[in-house]
Each structure stands twice: as C-alpha cells, then as structure tokens.
N, C-alpha and C positions, 0 to 999 in steps of 0.2 A: 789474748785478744782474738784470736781464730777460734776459742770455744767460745767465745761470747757472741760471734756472727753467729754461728752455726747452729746455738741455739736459738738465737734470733729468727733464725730460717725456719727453724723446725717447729716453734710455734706460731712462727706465718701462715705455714703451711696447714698444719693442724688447724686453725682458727677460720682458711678458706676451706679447707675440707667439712668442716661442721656446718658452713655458709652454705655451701652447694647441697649438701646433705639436706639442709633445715629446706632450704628454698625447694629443694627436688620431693619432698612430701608435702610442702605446699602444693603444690605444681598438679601432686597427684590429686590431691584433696579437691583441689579447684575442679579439675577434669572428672571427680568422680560426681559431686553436687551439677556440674555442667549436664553429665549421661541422664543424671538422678531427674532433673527436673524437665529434659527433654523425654524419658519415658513416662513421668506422669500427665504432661501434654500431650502426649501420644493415648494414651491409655484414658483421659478424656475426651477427644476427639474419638476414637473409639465405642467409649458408651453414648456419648453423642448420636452417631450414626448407627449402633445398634438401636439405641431409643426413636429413632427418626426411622426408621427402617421397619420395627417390629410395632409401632403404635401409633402413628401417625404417617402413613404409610399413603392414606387416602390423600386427590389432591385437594379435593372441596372443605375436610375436616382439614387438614393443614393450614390451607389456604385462610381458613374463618381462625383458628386457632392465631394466626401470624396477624391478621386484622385487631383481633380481639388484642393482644399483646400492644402492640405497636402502634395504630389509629387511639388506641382511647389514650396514650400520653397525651399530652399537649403539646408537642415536639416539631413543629416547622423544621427542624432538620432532616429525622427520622422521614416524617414524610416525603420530604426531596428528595433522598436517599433511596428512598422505595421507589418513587416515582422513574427516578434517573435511571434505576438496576432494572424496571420493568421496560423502560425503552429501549436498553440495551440488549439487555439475557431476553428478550419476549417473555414466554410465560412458562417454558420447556425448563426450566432450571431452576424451581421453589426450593431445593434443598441446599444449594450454595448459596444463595439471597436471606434464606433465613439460619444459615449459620453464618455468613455476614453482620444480619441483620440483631443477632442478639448479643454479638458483641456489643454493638452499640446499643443495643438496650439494657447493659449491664451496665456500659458507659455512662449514660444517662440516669441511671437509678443512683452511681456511687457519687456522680457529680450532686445530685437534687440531694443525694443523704450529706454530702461534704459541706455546699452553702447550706441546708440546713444546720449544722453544726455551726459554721461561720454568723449565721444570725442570731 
C-alpha cells in the first residue's frame, strides 16, 4: 500500500514537471514572436522616417503629395481628420499628421477592398 502512494506521488509529480516544462517553452515562444513583431514595427517605423526624411523632405512636395493621397478619396472622415489635426498641430508638424494620417488611409483602402469583397 505505501509503494502504491508513493508511486502515485512520483508520477504526479513527474506529469507537473512536464506541465510546467511544456507551459515554460510556451511562455518563451509567446515572448519571443512578442520581441519578433515589436522589432519589425520598429524597423518600419524606421524606414518610414528614413523614407520621410531622405525624399520627401520638402514641405510644399509633402504637403501636395499628402493632398493628392488623402483629398482625392471620397472620405468625409479622412477629411475631418485632417481638418481637426490642422486646428490643433497648426501647420509645424506634417510629419506626425501624415504618419497618422496614412494609417487611416490604409484603413480605408482594406475596409473599401473588404465591402468590395462582401458585395
């Protein structure tokens, strides 16, 4: 009777240890795809602002480039958006307004491509 606990014990034990083992390389796994995808957001954001910095640098070419993009949708949001960011930021801060701003023109493109797919 006392070997039959005691194995009882020993493969309890064994079978949390494999539990905590399996979960604890999860765990690593999860934190490693966590780093992974916070360095590729980083690492776009990055060529981002090289690209923003090294070619479009000017404010007048920016400024028309960010019209041309964003005015020719048909967007009554977008344009609120603009409007609201220009009453607030003035006109000193095109480079945060337009990496704001094409988040939501990405928004806007995957939504118009998703209800075209829905119709």
């Amino acid at each position: 009777m006392m070997m039959m606990t005691t194995i009882i014990i020993i493969i309890i034990v064994i079978i949390i240890i494999i539990i905590i083992i399996y979960y604890y390389y999860l765990l690593l796994l999860f934190i490693i795809i966590i780093i992974y995808y916070y360095l590729l957001l980083l690492f776009i954001i990055i060529i981002y602002y090289y690209y923003y910095y090294y070619y479009y640098y000017y404010y007048y070419r920016h400024h028309l480039i960010i019209h041309l993009l964003f005015f020719s949708l048909n967007s009554i949001e977008i344009k609120f958006v603009y409007a609201l960011l220009n009453s607030i930021c003035g006109t000193t801060s095109h480079h945060q307004k337009s990496f704001f701003l094409s988040f939501l023109f990405f928004q806007s493109v995957i939504q118009q491509k998703f209800y075209h797919l829905l119709a």
